[in-house]
C-alpha positions in Angstrom: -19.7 -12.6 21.3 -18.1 -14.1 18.3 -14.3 -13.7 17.7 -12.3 -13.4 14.3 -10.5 -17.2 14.1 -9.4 -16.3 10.7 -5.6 -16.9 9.8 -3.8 -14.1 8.2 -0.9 -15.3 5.7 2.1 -13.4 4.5 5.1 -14.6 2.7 8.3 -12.4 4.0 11.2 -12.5 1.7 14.8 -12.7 3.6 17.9 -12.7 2.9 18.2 -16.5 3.3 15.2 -17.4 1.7 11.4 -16.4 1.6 9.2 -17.5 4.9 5.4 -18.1 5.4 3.9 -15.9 8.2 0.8 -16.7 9.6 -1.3 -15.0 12.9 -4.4 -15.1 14.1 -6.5 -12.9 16.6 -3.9 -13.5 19.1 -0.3 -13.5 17.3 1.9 -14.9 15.8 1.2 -18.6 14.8 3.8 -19.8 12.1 6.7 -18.6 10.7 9.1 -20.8 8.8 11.3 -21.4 5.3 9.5 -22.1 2.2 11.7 -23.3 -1.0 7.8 -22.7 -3.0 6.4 -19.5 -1.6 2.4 -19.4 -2.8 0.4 -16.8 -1.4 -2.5 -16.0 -3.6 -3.0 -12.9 -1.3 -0.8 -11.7 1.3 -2.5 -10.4 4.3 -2.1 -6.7 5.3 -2.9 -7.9 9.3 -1.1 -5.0 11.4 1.0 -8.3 13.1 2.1 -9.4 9.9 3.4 -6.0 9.0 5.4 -5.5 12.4 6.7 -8.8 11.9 8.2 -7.7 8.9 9.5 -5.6 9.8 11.2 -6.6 13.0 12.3 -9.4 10.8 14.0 -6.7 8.7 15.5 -5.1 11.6 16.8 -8.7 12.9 18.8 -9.6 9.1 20.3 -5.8 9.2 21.6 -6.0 12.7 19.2 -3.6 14.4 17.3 -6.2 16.4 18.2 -8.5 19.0 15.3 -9.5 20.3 11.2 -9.0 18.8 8.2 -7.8 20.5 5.1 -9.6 18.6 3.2 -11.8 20.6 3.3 -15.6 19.9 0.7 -17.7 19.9 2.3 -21.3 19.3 0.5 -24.2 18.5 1.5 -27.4 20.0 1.1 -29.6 23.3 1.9 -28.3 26.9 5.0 -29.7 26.8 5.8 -28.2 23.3 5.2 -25.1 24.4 7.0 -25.0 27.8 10.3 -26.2 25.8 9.5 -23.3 23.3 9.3 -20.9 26.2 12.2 -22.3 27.5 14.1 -21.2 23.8 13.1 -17.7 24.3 15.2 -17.4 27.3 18.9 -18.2 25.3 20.3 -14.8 24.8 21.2 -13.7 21.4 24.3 -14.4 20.1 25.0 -17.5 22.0 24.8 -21.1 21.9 23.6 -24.2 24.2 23.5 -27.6 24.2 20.3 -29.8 24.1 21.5 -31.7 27.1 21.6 -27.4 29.0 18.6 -26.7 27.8 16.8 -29.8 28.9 18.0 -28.4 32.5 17.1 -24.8 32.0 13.6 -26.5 30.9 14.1 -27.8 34.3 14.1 -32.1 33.5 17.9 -32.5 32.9 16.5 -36.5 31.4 14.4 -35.2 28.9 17.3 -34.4 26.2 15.5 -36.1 23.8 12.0 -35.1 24.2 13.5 -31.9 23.9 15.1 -32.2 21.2 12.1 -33.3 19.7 9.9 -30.3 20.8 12.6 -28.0 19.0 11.9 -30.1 15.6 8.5 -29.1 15.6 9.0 -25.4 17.0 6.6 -23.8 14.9 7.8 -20.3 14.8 11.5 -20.2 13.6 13.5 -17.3 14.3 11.6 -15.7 17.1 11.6 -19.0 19.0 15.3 -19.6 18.4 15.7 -22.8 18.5 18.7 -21.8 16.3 20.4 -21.6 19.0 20.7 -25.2 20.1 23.6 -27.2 19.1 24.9 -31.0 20.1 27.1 -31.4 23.3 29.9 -31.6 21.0 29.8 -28.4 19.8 28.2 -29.6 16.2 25.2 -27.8 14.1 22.8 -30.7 14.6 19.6 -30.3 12.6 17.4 -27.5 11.6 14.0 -27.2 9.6 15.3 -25.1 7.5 18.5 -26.1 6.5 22.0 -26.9 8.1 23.2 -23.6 5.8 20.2 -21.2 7.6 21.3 -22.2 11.1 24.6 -21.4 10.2 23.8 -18.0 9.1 21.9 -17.1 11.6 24.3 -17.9 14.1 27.0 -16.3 12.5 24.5 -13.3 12.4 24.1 -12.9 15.8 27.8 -13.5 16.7 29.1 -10.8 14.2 26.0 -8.3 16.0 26.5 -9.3 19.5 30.3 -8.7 18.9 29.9 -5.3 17.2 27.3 -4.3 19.7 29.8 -5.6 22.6 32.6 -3.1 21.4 30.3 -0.3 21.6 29.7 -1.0 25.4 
């Protein structure tokens, strides 16, 4: 039996910038920020569409957390630190050095670190929400200004949604 390998591409349009979308037979593989958005066609794949629009839902408040499947592409480690990311709640904050712990190798700050760099599915895997001991930005692929938005985002929803407890 053959299976579909074909990658579906969509560019998404934000209100922090456009993003490239890509999934395959099995979900989600790619999103990130693109200053040059170049699709020559953008793929109607049904997980492209719910993506979307969960993304959508996310920027106007209505979503906390998304329900697309992920398919990642990276090493073992990679993707255990990735998993690792989906268990920060929204809204709030930790450092590198807590989630190297949560990720269960308190040493392995650095490695990490480094396994956020290359997370390859920004938003849903929020790596967003990893900033230095110190209580600094640190990087992000996207832009310093993104991360910052984003976790403004969240803290304005999760305080709104808090009051209405």
């Amino acid at each position: 039996m053959q299976t579909d390998t074909t990658d579906h591409t969509r560019i998404i349009y934000t209100p922090i910038g456009a993003m490239i979308a890509i999934a395959d037979e099995h979900g989600i593989t790619y999103l990130d920020f693109t200053d040059a958005p170049s699709v020559q066609n953008n793929s109607d794949h049904h997980l492209l569409g719910l993506l979307e629009e969960e993304l959508h839902e996310y920027f106007d408040g209505k979503r906390s957390s998304f329900t697309l499947p992920l398919y990642p592409q990276g090493t073992p480690f990679q993707k255990s630190v990735w998993e690792t990311l989906r268990t920060i709640p929204y809204g709030e904050t930790i450092s590198y050095g807590t989630e190297a712990k949560m990720f269960g190798n308190p040493k392995a700050v650095r490695a990490v670190a480094g396994a956020n760099a290359r997370n390859p599915i920004s938003i849903l895997l929020p790596c967003h929400r990893v900033i230095a001991s110190d209580g600094r930005i640190g990087g992000y692929s996207g832009g310093i200004w993104r991360k910052e938005f984003l976790l403004a985002l969240e803290k304005s929803r999760d305080k709104d949604r808090r009051l209405f407890l």
